[in-house]
N, CA, C and O of each residue as an XYZ file, in Angstrom:
748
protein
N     -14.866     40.646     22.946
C     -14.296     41.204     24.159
C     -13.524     42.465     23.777
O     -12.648     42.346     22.921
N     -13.761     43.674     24.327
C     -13.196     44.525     24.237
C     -11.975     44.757     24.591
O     -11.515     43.991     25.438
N     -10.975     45.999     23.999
C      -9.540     45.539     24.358
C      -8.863     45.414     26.011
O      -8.059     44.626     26.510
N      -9.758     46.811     26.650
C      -9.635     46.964     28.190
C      -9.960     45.715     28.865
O      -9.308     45.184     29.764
N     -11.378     45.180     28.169
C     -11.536     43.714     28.908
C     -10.596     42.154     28.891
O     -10.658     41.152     29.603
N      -9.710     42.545     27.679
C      -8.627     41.741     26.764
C      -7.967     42.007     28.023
O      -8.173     41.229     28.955
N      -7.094     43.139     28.198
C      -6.370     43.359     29.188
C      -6.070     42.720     30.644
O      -5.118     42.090     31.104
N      -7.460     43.217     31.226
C      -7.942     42.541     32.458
C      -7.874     41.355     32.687
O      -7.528     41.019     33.820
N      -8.172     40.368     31.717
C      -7.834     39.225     31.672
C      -6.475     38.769     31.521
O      -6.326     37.716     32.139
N      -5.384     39.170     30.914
C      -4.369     39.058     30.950
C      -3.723     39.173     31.555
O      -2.639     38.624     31.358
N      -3.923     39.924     32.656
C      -3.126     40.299     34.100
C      -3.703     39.738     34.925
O      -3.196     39.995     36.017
N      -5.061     38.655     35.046
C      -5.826     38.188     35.945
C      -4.956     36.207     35.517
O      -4.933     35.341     36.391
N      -4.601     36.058     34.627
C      -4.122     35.008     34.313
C      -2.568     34.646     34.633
O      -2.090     33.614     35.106
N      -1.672     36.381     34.026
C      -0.668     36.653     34.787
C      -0.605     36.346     36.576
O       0.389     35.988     37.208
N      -1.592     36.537     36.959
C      -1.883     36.623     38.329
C      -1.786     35.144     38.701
O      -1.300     34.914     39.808
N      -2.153     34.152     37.991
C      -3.039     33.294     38.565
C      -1.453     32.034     38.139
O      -1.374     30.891     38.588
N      -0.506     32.630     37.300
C       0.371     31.725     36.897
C       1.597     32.179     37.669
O       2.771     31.885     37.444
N       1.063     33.006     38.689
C       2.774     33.880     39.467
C       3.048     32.063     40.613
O       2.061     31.421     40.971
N       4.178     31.706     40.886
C       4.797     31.082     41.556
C       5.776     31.268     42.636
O       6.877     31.633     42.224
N       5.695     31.148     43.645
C       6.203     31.708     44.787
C       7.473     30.866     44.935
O       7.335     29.643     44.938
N       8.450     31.289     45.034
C      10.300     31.121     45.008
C      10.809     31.583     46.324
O      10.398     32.406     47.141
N      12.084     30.599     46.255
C      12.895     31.106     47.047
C      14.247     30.512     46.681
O      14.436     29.297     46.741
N      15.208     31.390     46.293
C      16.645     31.775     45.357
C      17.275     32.055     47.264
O      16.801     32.523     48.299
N      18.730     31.354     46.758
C      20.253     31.377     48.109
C      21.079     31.979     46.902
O      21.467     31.611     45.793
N      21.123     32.755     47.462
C      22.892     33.683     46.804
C      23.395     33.282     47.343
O      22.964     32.828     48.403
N      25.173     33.144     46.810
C      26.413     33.239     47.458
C      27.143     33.672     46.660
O      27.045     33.610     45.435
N      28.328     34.382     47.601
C      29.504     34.823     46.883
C      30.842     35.056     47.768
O      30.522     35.729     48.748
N      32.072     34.779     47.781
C      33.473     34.958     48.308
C      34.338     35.316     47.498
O      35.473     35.065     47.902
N      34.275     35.932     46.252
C      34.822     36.150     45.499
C      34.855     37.973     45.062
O      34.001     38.442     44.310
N      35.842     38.727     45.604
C      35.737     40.107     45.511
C      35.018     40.681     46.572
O      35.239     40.392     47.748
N      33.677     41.941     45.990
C      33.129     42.264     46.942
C      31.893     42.041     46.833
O      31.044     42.554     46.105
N      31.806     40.757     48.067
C      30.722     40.124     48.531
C      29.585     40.369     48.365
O      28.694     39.782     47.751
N      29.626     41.496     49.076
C      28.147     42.101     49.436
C      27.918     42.754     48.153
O      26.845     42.362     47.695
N      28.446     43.516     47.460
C      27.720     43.826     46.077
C      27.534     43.175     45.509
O      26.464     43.255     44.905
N      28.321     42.163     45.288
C      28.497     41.175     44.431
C      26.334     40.050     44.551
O      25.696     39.308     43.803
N      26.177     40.527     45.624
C      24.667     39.876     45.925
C      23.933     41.607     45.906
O      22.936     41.680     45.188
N      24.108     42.169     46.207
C      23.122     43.521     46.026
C      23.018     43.314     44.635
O      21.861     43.184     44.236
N      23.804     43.256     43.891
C      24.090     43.482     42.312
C      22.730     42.408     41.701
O      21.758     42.708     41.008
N      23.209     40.900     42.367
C      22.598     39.950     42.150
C      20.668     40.352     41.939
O      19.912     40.462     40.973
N      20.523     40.468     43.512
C      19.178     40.752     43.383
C      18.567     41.989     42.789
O      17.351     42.164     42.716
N      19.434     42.798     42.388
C      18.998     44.277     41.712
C      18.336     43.606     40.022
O      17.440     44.095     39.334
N      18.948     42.688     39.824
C      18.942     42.405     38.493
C      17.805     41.069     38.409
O      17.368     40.738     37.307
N      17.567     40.666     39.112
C      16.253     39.426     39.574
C      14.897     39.816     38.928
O      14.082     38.964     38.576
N      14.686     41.250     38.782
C      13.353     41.542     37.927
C      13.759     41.765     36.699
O      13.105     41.020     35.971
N      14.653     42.535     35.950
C      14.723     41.767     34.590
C      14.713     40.462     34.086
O      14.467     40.201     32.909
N      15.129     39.145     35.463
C      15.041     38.401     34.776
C      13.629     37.334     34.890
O      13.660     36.132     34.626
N      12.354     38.141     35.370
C      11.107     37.984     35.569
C      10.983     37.573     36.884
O      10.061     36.771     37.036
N      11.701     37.897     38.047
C      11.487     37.446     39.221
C      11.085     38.519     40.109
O      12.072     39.230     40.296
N      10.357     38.833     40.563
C       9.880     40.040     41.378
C      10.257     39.549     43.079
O       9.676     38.650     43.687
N      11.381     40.411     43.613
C      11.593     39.922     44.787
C      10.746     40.617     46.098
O      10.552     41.825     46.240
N      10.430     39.858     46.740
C       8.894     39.688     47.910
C       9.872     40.525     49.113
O       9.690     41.698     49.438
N      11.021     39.547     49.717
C      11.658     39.776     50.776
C      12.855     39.208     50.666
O      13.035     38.364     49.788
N      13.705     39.515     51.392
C      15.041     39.270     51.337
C      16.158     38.792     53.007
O      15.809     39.386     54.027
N      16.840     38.229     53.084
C      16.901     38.188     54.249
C      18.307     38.672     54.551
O      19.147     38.999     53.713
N      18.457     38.670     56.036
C      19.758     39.619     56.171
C      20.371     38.817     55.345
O      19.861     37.923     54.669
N      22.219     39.353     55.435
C      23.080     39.379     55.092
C      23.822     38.177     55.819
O      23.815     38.452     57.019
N      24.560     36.769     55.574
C      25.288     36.014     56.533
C      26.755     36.029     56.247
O      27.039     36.429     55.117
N      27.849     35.649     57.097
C      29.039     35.586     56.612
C      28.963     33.994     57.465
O      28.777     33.555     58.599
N      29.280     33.445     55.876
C      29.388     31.892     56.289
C      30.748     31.181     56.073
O      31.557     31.924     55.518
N      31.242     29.886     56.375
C      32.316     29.364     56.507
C      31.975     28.531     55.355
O      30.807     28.193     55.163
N      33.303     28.043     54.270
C      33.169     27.114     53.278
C      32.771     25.736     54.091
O      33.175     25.419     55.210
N      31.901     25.021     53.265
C      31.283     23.577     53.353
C      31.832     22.765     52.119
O      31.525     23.125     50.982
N      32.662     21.647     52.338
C      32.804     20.323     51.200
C      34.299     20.898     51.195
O      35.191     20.266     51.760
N      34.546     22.082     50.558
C      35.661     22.359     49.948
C      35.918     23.895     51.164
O      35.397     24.998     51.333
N      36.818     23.239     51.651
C      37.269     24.190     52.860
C      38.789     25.015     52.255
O      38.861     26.214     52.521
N      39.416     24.677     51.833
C      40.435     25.783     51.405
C      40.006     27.060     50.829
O      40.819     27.484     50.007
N      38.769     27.956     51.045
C      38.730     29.051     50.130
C      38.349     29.824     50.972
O      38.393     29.546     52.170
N      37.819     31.145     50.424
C      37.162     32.397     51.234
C      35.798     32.326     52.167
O      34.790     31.852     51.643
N      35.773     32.531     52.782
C      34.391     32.155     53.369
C      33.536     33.510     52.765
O      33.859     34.562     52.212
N      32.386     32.933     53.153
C      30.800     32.836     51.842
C      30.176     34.257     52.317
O      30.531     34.485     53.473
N      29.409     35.216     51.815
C      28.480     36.215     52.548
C      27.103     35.248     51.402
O      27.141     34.872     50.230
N      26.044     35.160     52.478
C      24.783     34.422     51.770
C      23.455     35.215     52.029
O      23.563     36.240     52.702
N      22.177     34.844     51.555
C      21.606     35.461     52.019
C      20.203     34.273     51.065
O      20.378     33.297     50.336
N      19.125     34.847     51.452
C      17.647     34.168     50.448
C      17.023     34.888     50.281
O      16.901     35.728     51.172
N      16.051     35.057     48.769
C      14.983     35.799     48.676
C      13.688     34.972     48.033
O      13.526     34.020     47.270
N      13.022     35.719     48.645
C      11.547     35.041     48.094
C      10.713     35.707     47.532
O      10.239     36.631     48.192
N      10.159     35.479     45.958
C      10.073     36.028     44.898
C       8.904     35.360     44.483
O       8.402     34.341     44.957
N       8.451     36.205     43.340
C       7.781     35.549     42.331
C       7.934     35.557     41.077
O       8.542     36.511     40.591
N       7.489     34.631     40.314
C       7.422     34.452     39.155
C       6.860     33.749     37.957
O       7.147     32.558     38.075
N       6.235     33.947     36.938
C       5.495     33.555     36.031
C       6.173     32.717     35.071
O       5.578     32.275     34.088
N       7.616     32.433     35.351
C       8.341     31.925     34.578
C       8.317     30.271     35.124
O       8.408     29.877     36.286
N       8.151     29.392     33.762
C       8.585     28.372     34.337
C       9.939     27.461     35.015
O      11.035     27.972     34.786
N       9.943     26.380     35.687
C      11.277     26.366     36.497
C      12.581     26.368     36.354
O      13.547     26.760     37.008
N      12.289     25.557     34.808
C      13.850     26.086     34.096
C      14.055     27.053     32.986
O      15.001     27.037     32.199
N      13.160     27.817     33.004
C      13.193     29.352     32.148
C      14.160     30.167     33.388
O      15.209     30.797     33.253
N      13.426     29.902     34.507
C      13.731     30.126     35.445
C      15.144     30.203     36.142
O      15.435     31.174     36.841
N      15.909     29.282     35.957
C      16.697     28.367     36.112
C      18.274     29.381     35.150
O      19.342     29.854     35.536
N      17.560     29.285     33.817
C      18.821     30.216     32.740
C      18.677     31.362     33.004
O      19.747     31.928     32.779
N      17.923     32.063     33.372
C      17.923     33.452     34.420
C      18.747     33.614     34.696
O      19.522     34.449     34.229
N      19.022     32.490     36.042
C      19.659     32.654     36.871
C      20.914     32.672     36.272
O      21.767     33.559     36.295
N      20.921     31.839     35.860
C      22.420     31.392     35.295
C      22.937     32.295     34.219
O      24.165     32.243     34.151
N      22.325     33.191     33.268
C      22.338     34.445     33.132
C      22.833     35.720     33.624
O      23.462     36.649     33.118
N      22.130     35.357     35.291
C      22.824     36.491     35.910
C      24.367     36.500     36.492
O      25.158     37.425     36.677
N      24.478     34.778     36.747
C      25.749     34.677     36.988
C      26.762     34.968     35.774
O      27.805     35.553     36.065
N      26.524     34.589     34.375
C      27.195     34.664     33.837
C      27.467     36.595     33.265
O      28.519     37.165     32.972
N      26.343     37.012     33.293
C      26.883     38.407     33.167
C      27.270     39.156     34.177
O      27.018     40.358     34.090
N      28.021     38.623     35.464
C      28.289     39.184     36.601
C      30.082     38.601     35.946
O      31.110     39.272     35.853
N      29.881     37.399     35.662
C      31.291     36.929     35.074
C      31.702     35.950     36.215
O      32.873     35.810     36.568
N      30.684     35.306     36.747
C      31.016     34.234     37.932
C      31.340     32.679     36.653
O      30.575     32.486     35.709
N      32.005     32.191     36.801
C      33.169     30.980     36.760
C      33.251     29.833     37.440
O      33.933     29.906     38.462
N      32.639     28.505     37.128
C      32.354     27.572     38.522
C      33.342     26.701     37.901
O      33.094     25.895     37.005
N      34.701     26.957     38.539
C      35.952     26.219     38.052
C      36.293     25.040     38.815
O      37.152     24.325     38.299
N      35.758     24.627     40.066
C      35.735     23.728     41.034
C      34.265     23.615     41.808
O      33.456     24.406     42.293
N      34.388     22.172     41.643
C      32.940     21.653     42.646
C      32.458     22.940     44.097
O      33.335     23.112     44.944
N      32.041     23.188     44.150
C      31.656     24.058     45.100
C      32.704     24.743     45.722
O      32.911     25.097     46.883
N      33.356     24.849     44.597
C      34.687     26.156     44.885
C      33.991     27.341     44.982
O      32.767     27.414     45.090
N      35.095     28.683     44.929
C      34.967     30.247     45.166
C      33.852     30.454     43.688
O      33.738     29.821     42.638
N      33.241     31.528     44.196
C      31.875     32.046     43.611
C      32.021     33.437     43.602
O      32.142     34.033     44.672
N      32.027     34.202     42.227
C      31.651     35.673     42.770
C      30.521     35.906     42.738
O      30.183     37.010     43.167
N      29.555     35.055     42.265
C      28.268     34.897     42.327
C      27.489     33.316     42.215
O      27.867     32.422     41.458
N      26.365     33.235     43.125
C      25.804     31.873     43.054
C      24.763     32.075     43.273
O      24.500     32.973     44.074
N      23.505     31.167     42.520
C      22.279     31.573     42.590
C      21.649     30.283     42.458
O      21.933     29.767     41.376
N      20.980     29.664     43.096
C      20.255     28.534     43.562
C      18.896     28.449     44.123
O      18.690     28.660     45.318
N      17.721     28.066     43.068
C      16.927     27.525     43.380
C      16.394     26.713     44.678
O      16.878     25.621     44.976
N      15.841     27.041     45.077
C      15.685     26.146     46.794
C      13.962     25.737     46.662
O      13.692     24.557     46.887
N      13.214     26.346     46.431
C      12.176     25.975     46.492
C      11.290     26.832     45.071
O      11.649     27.956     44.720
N       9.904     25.951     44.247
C       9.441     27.064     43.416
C       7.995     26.019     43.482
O       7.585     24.956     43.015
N       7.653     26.902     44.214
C       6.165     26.566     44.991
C       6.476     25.545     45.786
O       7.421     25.448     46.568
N       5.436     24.622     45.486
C       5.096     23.174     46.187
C       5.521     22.029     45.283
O       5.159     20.890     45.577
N       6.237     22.241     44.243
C       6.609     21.172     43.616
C       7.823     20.897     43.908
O       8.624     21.556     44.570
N       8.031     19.173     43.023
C       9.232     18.804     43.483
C       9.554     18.476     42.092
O       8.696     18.093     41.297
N      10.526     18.595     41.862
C      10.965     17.960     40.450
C      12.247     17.681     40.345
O      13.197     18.078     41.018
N      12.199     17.005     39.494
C      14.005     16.003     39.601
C      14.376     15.977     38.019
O      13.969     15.086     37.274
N      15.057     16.872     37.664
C      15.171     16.720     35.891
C      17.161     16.012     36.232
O      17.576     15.412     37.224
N      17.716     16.314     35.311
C      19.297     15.843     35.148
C      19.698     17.635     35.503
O      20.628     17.790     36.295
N      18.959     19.049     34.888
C      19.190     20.169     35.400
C      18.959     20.408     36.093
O      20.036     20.664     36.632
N      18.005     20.677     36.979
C      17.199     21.002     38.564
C      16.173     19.924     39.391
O      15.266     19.159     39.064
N      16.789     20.280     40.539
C      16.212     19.346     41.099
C      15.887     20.240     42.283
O      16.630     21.070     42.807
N      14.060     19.772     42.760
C      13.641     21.407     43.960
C      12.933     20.293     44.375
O      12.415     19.285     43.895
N      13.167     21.069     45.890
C      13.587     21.008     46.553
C      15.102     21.316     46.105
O      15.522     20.517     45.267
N      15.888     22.191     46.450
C      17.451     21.143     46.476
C      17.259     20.435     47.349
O      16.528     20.205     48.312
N      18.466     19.977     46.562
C      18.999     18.649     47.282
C      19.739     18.487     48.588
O      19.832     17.523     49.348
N      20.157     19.507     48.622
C      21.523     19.818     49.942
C      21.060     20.724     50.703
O      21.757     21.171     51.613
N      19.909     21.127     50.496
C      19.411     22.414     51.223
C      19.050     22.243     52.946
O      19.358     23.051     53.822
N      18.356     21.028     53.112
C      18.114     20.971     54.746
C      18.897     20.256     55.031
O      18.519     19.409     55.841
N      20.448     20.160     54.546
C      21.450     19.973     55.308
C      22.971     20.984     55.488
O      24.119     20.810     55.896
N      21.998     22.308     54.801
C      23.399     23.312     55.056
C      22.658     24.617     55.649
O      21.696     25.073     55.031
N      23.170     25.311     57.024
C      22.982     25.980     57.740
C      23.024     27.494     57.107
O      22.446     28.560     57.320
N      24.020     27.003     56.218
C      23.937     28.710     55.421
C      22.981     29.199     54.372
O      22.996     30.224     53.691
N      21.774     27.742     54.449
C      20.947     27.930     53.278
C      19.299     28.340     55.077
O      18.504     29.149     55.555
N      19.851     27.099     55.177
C      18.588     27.489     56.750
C      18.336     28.852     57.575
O      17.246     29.307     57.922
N      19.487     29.333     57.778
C      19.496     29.897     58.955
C      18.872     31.473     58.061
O      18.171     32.191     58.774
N      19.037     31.815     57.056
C      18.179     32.852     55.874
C      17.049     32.570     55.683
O      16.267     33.503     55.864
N      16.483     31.324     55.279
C      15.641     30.863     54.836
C      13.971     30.971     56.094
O      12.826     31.363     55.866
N      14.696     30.360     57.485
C      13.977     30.005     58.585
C      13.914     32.077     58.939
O      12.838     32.365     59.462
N      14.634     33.044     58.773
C      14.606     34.304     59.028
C      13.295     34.682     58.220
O      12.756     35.645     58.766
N      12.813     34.380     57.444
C      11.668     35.459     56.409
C      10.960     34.181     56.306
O       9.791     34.534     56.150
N      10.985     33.019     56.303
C       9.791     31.948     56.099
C       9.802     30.899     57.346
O      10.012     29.704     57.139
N       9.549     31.449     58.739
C      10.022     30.530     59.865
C       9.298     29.489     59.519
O       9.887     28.409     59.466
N       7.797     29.537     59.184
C       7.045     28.392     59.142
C       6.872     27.945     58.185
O       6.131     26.975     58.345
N       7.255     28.139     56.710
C       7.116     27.761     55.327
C       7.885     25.696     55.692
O       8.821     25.164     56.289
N       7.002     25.399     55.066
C       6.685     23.735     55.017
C       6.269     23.384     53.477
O       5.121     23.443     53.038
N       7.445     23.004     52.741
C       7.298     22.141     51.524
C       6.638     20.604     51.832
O       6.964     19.850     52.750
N       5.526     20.352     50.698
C       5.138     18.789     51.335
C       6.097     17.897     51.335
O       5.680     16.887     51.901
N       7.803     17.703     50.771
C       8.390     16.688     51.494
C       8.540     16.759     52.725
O       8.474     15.653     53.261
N       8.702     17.534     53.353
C       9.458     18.162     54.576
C       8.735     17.539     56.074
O       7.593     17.883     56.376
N       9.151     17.053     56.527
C       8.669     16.860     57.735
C       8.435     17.998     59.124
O       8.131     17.688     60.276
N       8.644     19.127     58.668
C       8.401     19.799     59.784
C       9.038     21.419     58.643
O       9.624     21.393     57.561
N       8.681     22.394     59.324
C       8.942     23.777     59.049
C      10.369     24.282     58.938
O      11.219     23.428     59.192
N      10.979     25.948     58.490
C      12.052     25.770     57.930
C      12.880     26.003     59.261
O      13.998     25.585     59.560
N      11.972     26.817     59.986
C      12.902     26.254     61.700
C      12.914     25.735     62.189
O      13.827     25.973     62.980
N      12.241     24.582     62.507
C      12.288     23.365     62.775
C      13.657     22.375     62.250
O      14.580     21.757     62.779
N      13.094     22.686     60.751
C      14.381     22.029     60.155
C      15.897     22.626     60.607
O      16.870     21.908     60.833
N      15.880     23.976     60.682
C      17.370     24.345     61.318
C      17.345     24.035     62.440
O      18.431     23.496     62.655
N      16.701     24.039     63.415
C      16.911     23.352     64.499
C      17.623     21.789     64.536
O      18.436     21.406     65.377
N      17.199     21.168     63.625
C      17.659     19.829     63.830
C      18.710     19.351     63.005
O      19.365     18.317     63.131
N      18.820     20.657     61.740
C      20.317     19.906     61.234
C      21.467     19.844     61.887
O      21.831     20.618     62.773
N      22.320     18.499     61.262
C      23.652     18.119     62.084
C      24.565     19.158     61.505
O      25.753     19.105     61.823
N      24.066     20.281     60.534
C      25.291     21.149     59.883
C      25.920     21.701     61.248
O      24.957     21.747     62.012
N      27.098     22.157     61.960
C      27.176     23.444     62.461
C      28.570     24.170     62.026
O      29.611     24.283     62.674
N      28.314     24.528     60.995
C      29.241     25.864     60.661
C      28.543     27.086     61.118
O      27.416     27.414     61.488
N      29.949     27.724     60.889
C      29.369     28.972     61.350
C      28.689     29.655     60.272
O      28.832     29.533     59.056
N      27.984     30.338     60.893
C      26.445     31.746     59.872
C      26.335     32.383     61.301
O      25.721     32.134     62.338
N      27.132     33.227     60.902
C      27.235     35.077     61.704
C      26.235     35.831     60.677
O      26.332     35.679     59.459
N      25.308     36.621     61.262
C      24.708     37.916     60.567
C      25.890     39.025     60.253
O      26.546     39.477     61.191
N      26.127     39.435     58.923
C      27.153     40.253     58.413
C      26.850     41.821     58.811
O      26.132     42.617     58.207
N      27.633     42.025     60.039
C      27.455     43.351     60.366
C      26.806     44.608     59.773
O      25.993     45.374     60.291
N      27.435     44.632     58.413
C      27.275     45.947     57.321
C      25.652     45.647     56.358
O      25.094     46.255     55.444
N      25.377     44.562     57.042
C      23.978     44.223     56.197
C      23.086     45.357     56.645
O      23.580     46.220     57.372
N      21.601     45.452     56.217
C      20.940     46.307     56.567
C      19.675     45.831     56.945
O      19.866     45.063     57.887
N      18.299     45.913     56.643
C      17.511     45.064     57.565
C      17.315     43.914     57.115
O      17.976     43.455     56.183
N      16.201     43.164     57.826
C      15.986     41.711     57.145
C      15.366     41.966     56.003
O      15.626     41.312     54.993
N      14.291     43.141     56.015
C      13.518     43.192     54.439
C      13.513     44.397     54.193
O      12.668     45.167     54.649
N      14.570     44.774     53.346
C      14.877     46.100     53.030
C      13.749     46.180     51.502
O      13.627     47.218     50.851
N      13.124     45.058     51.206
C      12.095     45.165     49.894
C      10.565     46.063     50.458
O       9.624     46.491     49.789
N      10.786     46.102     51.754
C       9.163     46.796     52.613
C       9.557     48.466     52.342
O       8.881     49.447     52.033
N      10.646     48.299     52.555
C      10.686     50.126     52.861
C      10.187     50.949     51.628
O      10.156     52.179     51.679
């Protein structure tokens, strides 16, 4: 096989091993909104190529209510990486942002969470996808159902608006004024 044909194949396999994602930022810690621009700017160094992105939310703390309330958002990506290569990425990016998880779902200057990576489900002691908490928090739905209304994981009994429709979450998720479109990755 020649080297051009070497090639071709390598990017046809690349192709064939890409996995379709979807990553929830959060952050209340400083400034918000960069603090997630920053986030996803840095998502393709860490082999994630982001598809679309969804607005901007300003959400209210969930579990642990004494802190700042949240700006959130989801993107849906791809990647050739497997789920927990995947996974220290992320956690990568938090840590060179200098985010600190000093309390159970305390203040975040950055948070980066796995929500879905394809059609699988997997349950290790590190990740577990589906999350776990995901179709029961509005600040993960109400992003999610914006850029994938009809995306349906096979646990799921119904679609991702569907599912916001019927969770018992209701905090508030305001669209954050200063955001810019829903998929600023098209322009």
């Amino acid at each position: 096989m020649g080297r051009v044909a070497e090639q071709r194949a390598l990017l046809l396999e690349r192709e064939r091993l890409k996995h379709s994602v979807y990553i929830s930022l959060g952050s209340n810690i400083g400034d918000r909104e960069a603090n997630l621009l920053a986030a996803i700017a840095a998502l393709p160094k860490a082999g994630l190529r982001v598809i679309r992105q969804s607005s901007i939310y300003e959400t209210e703390p969930v579990d642990f209510l004494d802190q700042p309330w949240f700006l959130n958002c989801v993107v849906e990506g791809e990647t050739t990486l497997p789920p927990l290569e995947l996974l220290r990425a992320l956690r990568q990016i938090e840590s060179q942002m200098g985010s600190k998880k000093l309390i159970a779902k305390g203040p975040r200057l950055i948070d980066l969470d796995i929500l879905l990576y394809g059609e699988e489900t997997i349950e290790t002691f590190e990740l577990q996808v589906p999350h776990p908490r995901m179709l029961l928090r509005r600040f993960v739905l109400v992003p999610l159902a914006e850029i994938a209304p009809d995306l349906k994981h096979p646990s799921w009994n119904a679609t991702a608006a569907e599912l916001l429709a019927q969770t018992p979450d209701r905090s508030v998720v305001a669209r954050f004024p200063r955001s810019g479109t829903a998929n600023p990755m098209s322009a």
